[in-house]
C-alpha positions in Angstrom: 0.0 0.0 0.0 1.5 3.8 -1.2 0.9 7.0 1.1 -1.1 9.4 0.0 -0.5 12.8 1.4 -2.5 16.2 0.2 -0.1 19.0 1.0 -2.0 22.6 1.5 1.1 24.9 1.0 1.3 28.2 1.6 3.3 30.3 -0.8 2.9 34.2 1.0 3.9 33.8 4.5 7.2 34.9 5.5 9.1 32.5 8.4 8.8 34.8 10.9 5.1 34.7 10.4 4.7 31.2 9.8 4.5 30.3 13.7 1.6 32.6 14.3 -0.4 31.6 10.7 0.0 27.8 11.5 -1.1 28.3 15.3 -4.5 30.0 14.4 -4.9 27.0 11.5 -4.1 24.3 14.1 -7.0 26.6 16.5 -9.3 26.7 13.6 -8.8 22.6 12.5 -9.5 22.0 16.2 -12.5 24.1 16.9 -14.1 22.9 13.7 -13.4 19.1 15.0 -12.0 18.3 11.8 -8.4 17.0 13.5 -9.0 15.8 17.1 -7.6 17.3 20.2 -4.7 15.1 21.4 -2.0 14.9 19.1 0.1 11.7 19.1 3.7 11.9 19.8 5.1 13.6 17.2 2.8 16.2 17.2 0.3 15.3 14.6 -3.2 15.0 14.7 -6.2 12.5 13.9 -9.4 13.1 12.0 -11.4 14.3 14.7 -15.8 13.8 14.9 -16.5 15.9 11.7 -14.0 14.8 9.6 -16.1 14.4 6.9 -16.9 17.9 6.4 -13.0 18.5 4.6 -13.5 15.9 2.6 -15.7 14.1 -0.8 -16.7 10.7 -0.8 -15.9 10.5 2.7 -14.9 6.5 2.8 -15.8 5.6 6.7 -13.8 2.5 6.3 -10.5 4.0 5.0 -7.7 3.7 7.7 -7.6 6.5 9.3 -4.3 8.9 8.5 -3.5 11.9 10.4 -2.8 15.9 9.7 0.9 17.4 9.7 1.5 21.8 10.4 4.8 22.4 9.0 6.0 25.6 9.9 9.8 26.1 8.5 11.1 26.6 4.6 10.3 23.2 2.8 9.9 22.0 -0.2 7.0 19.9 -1.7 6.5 17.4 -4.3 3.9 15.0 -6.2 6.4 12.1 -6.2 5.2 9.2 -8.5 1.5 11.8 -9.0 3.6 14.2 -10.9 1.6 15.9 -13.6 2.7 18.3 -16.5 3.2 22.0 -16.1 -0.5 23.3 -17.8 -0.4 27.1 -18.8 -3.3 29.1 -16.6 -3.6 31.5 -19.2 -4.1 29.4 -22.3 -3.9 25.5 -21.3 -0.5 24.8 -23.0 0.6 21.6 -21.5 4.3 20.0 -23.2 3.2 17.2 -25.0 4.4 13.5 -23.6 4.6 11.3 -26.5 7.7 9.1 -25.4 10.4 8.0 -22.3 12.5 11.1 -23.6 9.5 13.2 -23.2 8.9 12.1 -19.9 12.5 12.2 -18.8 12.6 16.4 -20.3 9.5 17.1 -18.3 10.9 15.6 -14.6 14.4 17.3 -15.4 12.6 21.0 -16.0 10.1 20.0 -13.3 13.1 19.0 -10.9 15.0 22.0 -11.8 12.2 24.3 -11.2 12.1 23.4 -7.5 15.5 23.4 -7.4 15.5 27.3 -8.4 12.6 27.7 -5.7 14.3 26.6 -3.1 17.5 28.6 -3.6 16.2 31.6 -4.9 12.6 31.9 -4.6 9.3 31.4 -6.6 10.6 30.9 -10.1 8.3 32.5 -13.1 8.2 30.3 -15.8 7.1 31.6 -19.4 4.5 29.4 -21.5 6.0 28.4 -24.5 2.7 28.8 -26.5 1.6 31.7 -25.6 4.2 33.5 -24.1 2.5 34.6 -20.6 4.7 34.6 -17.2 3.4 33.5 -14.1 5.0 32.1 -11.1 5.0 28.5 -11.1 2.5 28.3 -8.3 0.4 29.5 -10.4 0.5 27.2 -12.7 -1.9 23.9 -13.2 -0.4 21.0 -12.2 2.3 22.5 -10.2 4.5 18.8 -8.9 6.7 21.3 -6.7 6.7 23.9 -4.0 8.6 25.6 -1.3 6.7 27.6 1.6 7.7 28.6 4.9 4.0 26.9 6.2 2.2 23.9 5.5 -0.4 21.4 6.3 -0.4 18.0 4.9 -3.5 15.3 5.3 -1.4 11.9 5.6 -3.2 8.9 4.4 -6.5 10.6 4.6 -9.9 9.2 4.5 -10.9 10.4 1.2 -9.8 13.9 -1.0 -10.3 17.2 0.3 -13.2 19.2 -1.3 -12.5 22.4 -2.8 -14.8 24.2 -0.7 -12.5 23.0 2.1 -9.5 24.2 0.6 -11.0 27.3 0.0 -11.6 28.0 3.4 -8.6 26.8 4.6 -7.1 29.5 1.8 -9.4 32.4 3.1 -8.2 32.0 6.6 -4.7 32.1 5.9 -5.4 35.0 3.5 -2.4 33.5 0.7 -1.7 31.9 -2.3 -2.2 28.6 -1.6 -0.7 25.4 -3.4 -2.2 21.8 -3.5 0.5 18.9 -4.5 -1.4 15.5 -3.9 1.9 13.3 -3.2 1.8 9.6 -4.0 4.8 7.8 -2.7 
């Protein structure tokens, strides 16, 4: 059996307000009983009694995972759910016809989050139609750095978008979702 972890990132905070944003989520998950009130020893938390609100086709016999805040610069990836870069603007996606093509897509993809986590946020130009936006931006975005996160670990079924939403609004940020198969 493979994990499957949905990673919420945040792309706006800065660290030093990282510990503050990921104390009023960890407040917020907990009054709303999605994650229950005890963590276990290393800190992360179960689905708590209304677990099913965050998520679609809620699957009561799943094994239950848990929910990870990550507050400190790290970087994120789709692992073996890694997707093609798909232009926001114009829906450009690099066409994967053969092993090479593959292979070209994981390198730029690969090198992309390299950049991010040395330098910051790269912008990445579409080839079609020539618009910039910063890769976060992007559909189908396999790769992220943020300074907060929270990550749903073997989850019960996949978060809706109207959770995610919220979960966005209350931060306030851009927000990036990587669903990571390992």
């Amino acid at each position: 059996m493979s994990d499957h972890i949905q990673h919420l990132i945040d792309l706006s905070t800065n660290v030093e307000a990282a510990g503050s944003a990921a104390g009023a989520l960890r407040q917020w998950l907990l009054a709303t009983e999605v994650v229950g009130d005890s963590p276990d020893r290393q800190g992360h938390y179960v689905p708590g009694p209304r677990w099913a609100t965050a998520v679609s086709a809620p699957d009561e016999n799943a094994p239950f995972g848990t929910v990870e805040i990550h507050v400190g610069r790290q970087r994120y990836d789709a692992g073996e759910a890694w997707q093609p870069l798909e232009c926001a603007s114009c829906g450009h996606s690099p066409s994967i016809d053969s092993v090479e093509d593959i292979e070209a897509v994981l390198e730029q993809l690969f090198e992309f989050g390299e950049a991010w986590g040395e330098t910051g946020e790269p912008t990445v130009a579409c080839e079609a139609c020539g618009k910039a936006r910063p890769l976060g931006d992007w559909r189908g975005a396999s790769t992220a750095v943020g300074n907060l996160a929270v990550s749903f670990v073997n989850w019960p079924g996949p978060l809706t978008d109207e959770f995610v939403d919220t979960v966005r609004a209350r931060l306030g940020v851009r927000m990036l979702v990587i669903d990571e198969r390992l």
